[in-house]
C-alpha positions in Angstrom: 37.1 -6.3 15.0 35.3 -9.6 14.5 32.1 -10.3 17.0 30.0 -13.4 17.2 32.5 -15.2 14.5 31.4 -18.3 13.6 28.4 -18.1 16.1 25.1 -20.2 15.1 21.6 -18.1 15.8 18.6 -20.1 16.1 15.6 -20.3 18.1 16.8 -22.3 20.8 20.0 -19.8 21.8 18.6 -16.6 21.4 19.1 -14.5 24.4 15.8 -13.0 24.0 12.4 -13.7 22.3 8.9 -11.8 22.3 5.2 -13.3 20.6 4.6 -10.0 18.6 5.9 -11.1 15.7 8.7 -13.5 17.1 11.6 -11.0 17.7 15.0 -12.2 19.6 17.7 -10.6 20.2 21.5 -10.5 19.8 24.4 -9.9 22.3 25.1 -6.3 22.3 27.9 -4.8 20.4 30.0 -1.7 22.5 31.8 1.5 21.2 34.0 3.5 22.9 34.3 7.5 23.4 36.5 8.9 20.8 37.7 12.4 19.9 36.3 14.1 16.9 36.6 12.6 13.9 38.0 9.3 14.6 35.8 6.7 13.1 35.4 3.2 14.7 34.1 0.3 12.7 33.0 -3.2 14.5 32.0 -6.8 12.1 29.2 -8.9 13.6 29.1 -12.4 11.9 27.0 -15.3 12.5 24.1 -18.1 10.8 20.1 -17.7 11.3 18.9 -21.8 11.0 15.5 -21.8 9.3 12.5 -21.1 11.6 14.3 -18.1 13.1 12.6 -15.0 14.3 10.6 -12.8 12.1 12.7 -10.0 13.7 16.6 -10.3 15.1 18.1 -7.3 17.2 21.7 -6.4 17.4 21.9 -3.9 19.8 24.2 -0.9 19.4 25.8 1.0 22.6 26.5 4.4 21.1 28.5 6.7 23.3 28.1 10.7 23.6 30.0 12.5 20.8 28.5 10.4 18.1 27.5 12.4 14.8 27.0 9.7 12.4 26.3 5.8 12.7 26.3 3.9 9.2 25.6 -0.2 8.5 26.5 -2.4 5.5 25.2 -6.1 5.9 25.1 -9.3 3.7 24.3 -12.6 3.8 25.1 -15.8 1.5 22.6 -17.1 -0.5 23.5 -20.9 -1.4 21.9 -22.8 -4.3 18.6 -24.3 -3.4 16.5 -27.0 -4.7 14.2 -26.3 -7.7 10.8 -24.0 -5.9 12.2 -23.9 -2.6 12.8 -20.1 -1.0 16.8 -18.7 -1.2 18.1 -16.4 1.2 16.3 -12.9 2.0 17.0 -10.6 4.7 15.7 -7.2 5.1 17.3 -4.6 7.6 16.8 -1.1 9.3 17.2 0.3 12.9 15.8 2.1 15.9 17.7 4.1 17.9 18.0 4.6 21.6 14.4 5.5 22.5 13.8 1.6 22.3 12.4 -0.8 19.8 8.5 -0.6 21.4 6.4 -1.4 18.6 4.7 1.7 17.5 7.6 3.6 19.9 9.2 6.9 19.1 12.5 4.9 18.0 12.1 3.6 14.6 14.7 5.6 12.6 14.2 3.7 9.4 13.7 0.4 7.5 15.4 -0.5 3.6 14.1 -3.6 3.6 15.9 -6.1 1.3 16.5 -3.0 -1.3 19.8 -1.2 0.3 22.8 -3.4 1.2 23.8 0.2 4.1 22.4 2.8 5.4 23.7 6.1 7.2 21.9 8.8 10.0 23.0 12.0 11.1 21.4 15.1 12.3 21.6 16.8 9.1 20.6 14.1 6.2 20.1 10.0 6.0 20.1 7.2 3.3 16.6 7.1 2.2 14.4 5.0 4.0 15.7 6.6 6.9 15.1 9.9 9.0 18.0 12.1 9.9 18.3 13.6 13.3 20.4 13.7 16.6 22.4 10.3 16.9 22.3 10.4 21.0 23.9 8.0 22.9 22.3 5.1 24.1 21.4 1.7 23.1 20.3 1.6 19.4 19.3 -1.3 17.5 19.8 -2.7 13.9 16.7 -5.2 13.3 17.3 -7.6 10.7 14.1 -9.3 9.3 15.5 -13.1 7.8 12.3 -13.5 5.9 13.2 -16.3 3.7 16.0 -18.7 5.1 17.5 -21.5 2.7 17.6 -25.0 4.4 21.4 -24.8 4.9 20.6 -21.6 7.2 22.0 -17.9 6.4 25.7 -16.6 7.5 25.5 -12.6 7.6 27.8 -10.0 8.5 26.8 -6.8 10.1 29.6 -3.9 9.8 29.2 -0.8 12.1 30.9 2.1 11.9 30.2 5.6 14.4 32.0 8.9 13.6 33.1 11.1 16.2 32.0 14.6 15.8 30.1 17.9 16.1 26.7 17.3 14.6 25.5 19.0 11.5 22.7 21.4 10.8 19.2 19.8 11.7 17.7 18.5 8.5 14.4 20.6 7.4 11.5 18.8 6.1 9.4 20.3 3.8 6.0 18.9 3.7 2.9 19.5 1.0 -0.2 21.0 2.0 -3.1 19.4 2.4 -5.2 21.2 -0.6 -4.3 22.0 -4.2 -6.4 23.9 -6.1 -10.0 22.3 -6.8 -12.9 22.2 -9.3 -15.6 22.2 -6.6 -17.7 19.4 -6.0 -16.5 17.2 -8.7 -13.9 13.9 -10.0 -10.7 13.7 -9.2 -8.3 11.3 -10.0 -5.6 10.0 -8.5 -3.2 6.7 -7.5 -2.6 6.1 -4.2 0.0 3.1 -4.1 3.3 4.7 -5.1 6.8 3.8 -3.9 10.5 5.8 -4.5 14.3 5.5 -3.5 12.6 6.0 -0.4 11.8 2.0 0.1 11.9 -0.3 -2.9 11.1 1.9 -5.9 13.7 3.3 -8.4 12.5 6.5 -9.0 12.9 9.6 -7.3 10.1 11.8 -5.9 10.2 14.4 -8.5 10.2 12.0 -10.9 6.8 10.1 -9.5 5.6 13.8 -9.2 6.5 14.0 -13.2 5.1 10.4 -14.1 1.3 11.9 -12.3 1.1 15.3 -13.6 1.6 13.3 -17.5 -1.0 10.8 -16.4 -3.1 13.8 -15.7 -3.7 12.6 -12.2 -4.7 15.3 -9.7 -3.6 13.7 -6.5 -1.3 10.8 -5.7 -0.6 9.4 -2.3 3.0 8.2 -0.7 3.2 4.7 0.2 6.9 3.7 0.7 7.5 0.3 2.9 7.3 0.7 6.3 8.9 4.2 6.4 7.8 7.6 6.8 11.3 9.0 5.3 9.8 10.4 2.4 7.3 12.6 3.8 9.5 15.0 4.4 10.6 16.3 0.7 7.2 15.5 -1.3 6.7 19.8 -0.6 8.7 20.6 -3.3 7.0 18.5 -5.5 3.6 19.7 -4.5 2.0 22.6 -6.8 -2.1 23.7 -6.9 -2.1 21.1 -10.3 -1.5 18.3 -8.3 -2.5 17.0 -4.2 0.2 15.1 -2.7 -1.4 12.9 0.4 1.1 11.2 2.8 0.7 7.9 3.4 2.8 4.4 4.0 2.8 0.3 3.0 2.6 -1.4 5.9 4.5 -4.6 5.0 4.0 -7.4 7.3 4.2 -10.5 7.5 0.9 -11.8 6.6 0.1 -9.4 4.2 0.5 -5.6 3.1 -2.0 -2.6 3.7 -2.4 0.7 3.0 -2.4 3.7 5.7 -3.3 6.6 3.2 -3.9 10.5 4.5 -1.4 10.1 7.8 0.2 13.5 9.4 3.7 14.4 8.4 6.2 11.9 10.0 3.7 9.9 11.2 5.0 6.1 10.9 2.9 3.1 11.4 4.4 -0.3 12.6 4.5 -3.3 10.7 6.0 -6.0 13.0 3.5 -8.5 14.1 1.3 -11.1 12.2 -2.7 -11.8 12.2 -2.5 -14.2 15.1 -0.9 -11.3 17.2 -4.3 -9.5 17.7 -2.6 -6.0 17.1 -3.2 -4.7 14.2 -6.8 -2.8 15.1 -4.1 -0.7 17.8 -2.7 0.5 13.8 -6.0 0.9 12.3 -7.1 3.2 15.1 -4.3 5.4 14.9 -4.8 5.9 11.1 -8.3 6.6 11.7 -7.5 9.0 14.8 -5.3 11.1 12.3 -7.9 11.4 9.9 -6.3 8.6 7.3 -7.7 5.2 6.0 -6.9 1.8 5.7 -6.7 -0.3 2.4 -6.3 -3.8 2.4 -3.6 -4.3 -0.7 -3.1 -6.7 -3.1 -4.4 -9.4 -1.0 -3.8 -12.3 -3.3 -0.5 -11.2 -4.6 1.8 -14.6 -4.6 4.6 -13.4 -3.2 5.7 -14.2 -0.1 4.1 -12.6 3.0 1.5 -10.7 0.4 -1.2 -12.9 0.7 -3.6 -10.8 3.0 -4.5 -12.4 6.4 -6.3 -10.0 8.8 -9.4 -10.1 7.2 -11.5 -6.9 6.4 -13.0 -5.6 9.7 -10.2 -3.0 10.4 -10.4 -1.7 7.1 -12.1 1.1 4.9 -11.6 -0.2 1.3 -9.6 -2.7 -0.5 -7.3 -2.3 -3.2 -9.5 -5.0 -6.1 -6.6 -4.0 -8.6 -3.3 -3.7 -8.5 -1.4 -2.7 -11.5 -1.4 -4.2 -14.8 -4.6 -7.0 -14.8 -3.9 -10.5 -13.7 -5.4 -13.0 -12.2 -5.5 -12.3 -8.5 -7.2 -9.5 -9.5 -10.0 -11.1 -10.3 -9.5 -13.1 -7.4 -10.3 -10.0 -5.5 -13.3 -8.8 -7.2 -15.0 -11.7 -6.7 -13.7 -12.0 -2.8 -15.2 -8.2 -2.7 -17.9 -9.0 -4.6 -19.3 -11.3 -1.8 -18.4 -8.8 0.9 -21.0 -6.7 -1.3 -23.6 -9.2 -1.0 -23.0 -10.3 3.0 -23.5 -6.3 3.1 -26.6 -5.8 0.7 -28.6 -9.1 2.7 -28.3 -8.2 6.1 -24.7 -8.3 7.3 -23.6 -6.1 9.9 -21.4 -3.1 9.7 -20.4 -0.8 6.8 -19.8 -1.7 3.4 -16.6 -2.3 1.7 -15.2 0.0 -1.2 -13.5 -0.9 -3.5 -9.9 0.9 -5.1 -7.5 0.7 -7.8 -3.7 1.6 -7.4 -0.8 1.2 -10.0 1.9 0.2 -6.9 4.2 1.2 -9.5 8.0 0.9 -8.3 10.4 1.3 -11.4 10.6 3.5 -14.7 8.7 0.4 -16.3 5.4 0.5 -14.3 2.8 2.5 -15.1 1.9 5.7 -12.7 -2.1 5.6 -12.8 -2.8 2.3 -14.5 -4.9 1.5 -12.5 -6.3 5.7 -11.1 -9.5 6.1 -8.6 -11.7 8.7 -10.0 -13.4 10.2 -7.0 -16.1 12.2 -6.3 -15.1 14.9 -3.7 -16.1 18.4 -2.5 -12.8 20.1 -2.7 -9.2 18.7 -4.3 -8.2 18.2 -0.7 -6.5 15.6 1.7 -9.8 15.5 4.2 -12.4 15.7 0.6 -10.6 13.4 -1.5 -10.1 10.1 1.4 -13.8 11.4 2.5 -14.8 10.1 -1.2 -13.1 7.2 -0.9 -14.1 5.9 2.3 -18.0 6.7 1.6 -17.6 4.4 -2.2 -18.3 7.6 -4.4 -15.4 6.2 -7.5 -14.8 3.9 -10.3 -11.5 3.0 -11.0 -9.7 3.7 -14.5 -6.7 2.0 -16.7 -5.9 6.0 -17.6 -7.4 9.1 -18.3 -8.8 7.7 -21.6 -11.5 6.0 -20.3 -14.4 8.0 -18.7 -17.6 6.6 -17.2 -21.1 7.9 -15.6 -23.2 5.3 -14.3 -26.3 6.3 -12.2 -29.9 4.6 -11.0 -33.2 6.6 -11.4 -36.6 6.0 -9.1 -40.0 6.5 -10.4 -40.2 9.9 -9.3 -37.1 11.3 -10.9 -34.6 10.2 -7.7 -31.3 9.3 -8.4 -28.3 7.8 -6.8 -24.4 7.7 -8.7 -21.8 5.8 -7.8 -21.5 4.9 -3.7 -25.0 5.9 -3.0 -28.3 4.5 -2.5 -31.4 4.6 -4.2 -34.2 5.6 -2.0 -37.2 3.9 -3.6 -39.8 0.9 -2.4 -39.4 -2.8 -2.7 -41.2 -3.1 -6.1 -40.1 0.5 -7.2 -39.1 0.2 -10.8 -35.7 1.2 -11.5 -33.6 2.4 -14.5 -29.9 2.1 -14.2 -27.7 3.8 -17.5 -23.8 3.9 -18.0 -22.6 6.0 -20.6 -19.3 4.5 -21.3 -16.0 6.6 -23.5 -12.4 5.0 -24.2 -12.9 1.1 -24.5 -12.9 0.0 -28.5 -14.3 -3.0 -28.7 -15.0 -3.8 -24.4 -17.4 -5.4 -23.3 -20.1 -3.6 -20.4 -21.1 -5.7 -17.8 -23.9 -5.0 -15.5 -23.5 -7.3 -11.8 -25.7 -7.3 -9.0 -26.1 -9.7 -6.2 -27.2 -12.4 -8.4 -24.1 -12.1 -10.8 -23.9 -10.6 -13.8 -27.3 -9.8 -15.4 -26.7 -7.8 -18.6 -23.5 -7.9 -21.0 -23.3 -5.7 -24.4 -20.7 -4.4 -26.9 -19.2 -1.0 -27.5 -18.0 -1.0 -31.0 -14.4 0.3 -32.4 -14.9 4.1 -31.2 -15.1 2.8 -27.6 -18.0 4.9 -26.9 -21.8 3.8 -25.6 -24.7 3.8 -23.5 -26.5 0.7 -21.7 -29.7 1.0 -19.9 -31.4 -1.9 -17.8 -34.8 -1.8 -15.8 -35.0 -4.0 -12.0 -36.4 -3.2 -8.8 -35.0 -3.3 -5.5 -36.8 -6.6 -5.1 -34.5 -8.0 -7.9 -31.5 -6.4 -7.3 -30.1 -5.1 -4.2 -27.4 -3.8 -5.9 -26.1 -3.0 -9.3 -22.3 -2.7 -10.4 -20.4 -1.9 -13.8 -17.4 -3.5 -15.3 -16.2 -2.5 -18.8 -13.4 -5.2 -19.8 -11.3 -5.5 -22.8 -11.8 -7.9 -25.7 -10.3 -11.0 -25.2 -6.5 -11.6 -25.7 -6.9 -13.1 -29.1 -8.6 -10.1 -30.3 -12.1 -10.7 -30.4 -14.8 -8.3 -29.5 -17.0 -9.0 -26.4 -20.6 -10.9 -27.2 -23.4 -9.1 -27.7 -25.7 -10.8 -25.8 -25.1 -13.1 -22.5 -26.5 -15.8 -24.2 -23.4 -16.2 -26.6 -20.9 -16.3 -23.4 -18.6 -14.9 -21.8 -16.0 -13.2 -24.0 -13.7 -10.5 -22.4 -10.2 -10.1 -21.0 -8.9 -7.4 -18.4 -10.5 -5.0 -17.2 -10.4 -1.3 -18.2 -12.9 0.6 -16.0 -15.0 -0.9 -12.9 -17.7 1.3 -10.5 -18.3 0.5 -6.7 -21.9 -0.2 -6.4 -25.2 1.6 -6.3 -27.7 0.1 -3.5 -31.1 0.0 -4.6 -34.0 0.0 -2.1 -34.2 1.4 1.3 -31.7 0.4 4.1 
């Protein structure tokens, strides 16, 4: 059966429309009682002009009886003009207990990555969580992100199966503490995706890809889904700490909700100008998680971070391989650090490092955190985090200590502050292992202040003098030789000469608060 044929969708005929977001609705689509096993199967066709919602419902009236509901959708994507956007639609579904953002009925989201999807009580496509199909009203919510100038014709195929349901599916969930070294550093990458969104690897294999990295804890961020939660148990073992968490992919840019209960799921549908997000936030915070602004000058569409920083506990300065908008970022953080360090109101802003690796290709740990925590737990590790105390690492190669000293033997490391007068004198060392050839950098509020070489065994030691008077704080960066192969300058005087970066410290505050 054919419904909506040749029917044109804009903003103008929608039947309904909401602000959050800008979400209409479709006219619903009805299925009969059947006996069991019988399968019915319904095609919904129709065009999205450009400028249509963020979010499109077709609603879904599933009877009693109903053991499994399954989708397959596609859409054209016409040639376009050199640098203008093609065709991209993303899809998933809530089920009867209503499309509320933040509700109990989100069920699951693919995104673009998964052309179908299937839910019964006993197992689901990934992305999405198995359980009862009861009858009601369900909804498939397509998300046209990117729509070509000639608009987008899609097809929507439905198909419920009649039945007795199945076993209820058993999640298995890790615990929230390996075993630990004590009060110590512990690394870890906590931007990871499987099959469960976008990624192409399974969890055991993300679980292999850490333990070789010699990661102690990773974290679980699959788009806009909490599917995955539920088998990362098995994977689990006292050698590695496996935190739940999700990428909140929306529309004006993607964040982090790391350390969130089992099954917890976070909504993504709504933009800046919506005024919602800090409802989110809350709710990560009131579970005991934290928020990470990601990637926030990634180029791809709807990447580019637009909330701003007051909901959030750290952001994510490097993402992946180095590129550009990663220094972007520093230097966007960087000034955070100095609005912080000359008066500015609030709490300071850490900063993190996360591989967000997706395929066989990318990199698990490159970038790692290497935290400072009390115990290799879920609470001690995102406690570490949130407070500053870790530098971020391209691997395991590359170690760092970096620390300030008072005139009376105080000290301060990494995230802390240096308790010491105004015209205290202050000597700040970093021993440095891993980098042949880098280049250390020394940055406080004023910029960069001290650059030096470490020769072809990677390995050395700077130490600077200041007071808090000088320098409010004091940051280290150890990059790379340039591209071309040359080693960093040894003095400041004869420029600036280094490429990406291979290890960078939050700060150390200097000078009473």
């Amino acid at each position: 059966m054919c419904l909506n044929c040749g029917s044109g969708v804009s903003r103008r005929n929608f039947l309904t429309a909401a602000g959050i977001g800008t979400a209409a609705a479709l006219a619903p689509v009805a299925f009969a009682e059947a006996a069991d096993g019988q399968t019915e199967t319904k095609v919904i066709t129709g065009h999205f002009d450009p400028g249509v919602a963020d979010f499109v419902y077709l609603p879904v009236q599933v009877p009693a009886g109903v053991s499994q509901i399954s989708a397959v959708y596609s859409y054209d994507k016409p040639t376009v003009p050199s640098g203008t956007p093609g065709n991209s639609c993303d899809i998933g579904v809530f089920d009867a207990r209503g499309t509320k953002l933040g509700g109990a009925g989100f069920r699951g989201w693919s995104g673009g990555f998964r052309d179908r999807f299937s839910i019964s009580r006993t197992e689901a496509t990934p992305g999405y969580l198995p359980g009862d199909v009861m009858p009601g009203t369900w909804n498939i919510v397509l998300g046209p992100y990117q729509v070509a100038p000639q608009g987008m014709n899609y097809r929507v195929e439905v198909t419920l199966t009649h039945g007795t349901p199945g076993e209820p599916f058993k999640p298995n969930y890790p615990p929230l503490k390996a075993r630990g070294r004590g009060r110590t550093w512990y690394r870890g990458d906590c931007h990871l995706h499987t099959v469960y969104s976008d990624g192409k690897r399974l969890p055991t294999e993300v679980a292999a890809g850490a333990r070789e990295a010699k990661l102690d804890f990773i974290t679980s961020t699959d788009h806009n889904t909490s599917s995955s939660h539920g088998v990362w148990g098995e994977f689990a073992g006292p050698d590695l700490l496996i935190i739940l968490g999700e990428e909140v992919t929306t529309r004006n840019g993607h964040w982090l909700a790391l350390g969130l209960e089992p099954g917890q799921f976070v909504d993504w549908r709504y933009r800046s100008r919506d005024h919602v997000l800090p409802d989110y936030a809350r709710q990560v915070h009131e579970s005991g998680g934290l928020t990470v602004a990601a990637h926030p000058y990634c180029p791809w569409v709807a990447c580019n971070f637009k909330f701003g920083y007051t909901d959030f506990d750290a952001v994510e300065v490097w993402n992946g391989p180095w590129t550009w908008d990663d220094d972007a970022t520093v230097s966007t953080w960087d000034n955070k650090l100095v609005e912080f360090a000359r008066g500015g109101t609030g709490d300071w802003l850490p900063a993190m490092g996360n591989s967000d690796a997706h395929n066989p290709g990318n990199v698990i740990g490159l970038p790692q955190n290497v935290v400072l925590a009390d115990d290799l737990s879920r609470d001690a590790i995102l406690a570490g985090i949130k407070a500053g105390r870790n530098w971020l690492a391209e691997s395991a190669a590359v170690d760092l200590a970096f620390t300030a000293t008072g005139p009376r033997g105080q000290s301060a490391g990494i995230g802390e502050r240096l308790d010491v007068g105004t015209d205290d004198k202050v000597s700040v060392h970093l021993d440095v292992k891993g980098v042949p050839n880098g280049t250390v950098r020394l940055i406080t509020d004023e910029g960069q202040i001290l650059q030096q070489s470490l020769d072809a065994s990677g390995s050395g030691s700077v130490t600077w003098l200041t007071t808090p008077a000088v320098s409010v704080y004091v940051r280290a960066e150890v990059r790379h030789p340039q591209t071309d192969g040359t080693a960093g300058a040894p003095a400041l005087s004869a420029g600036l000469n280094f490429g990406a970066m291979a290890a960078m410290t939050n700060p150390i505050f200097l000078g009473r608060s």
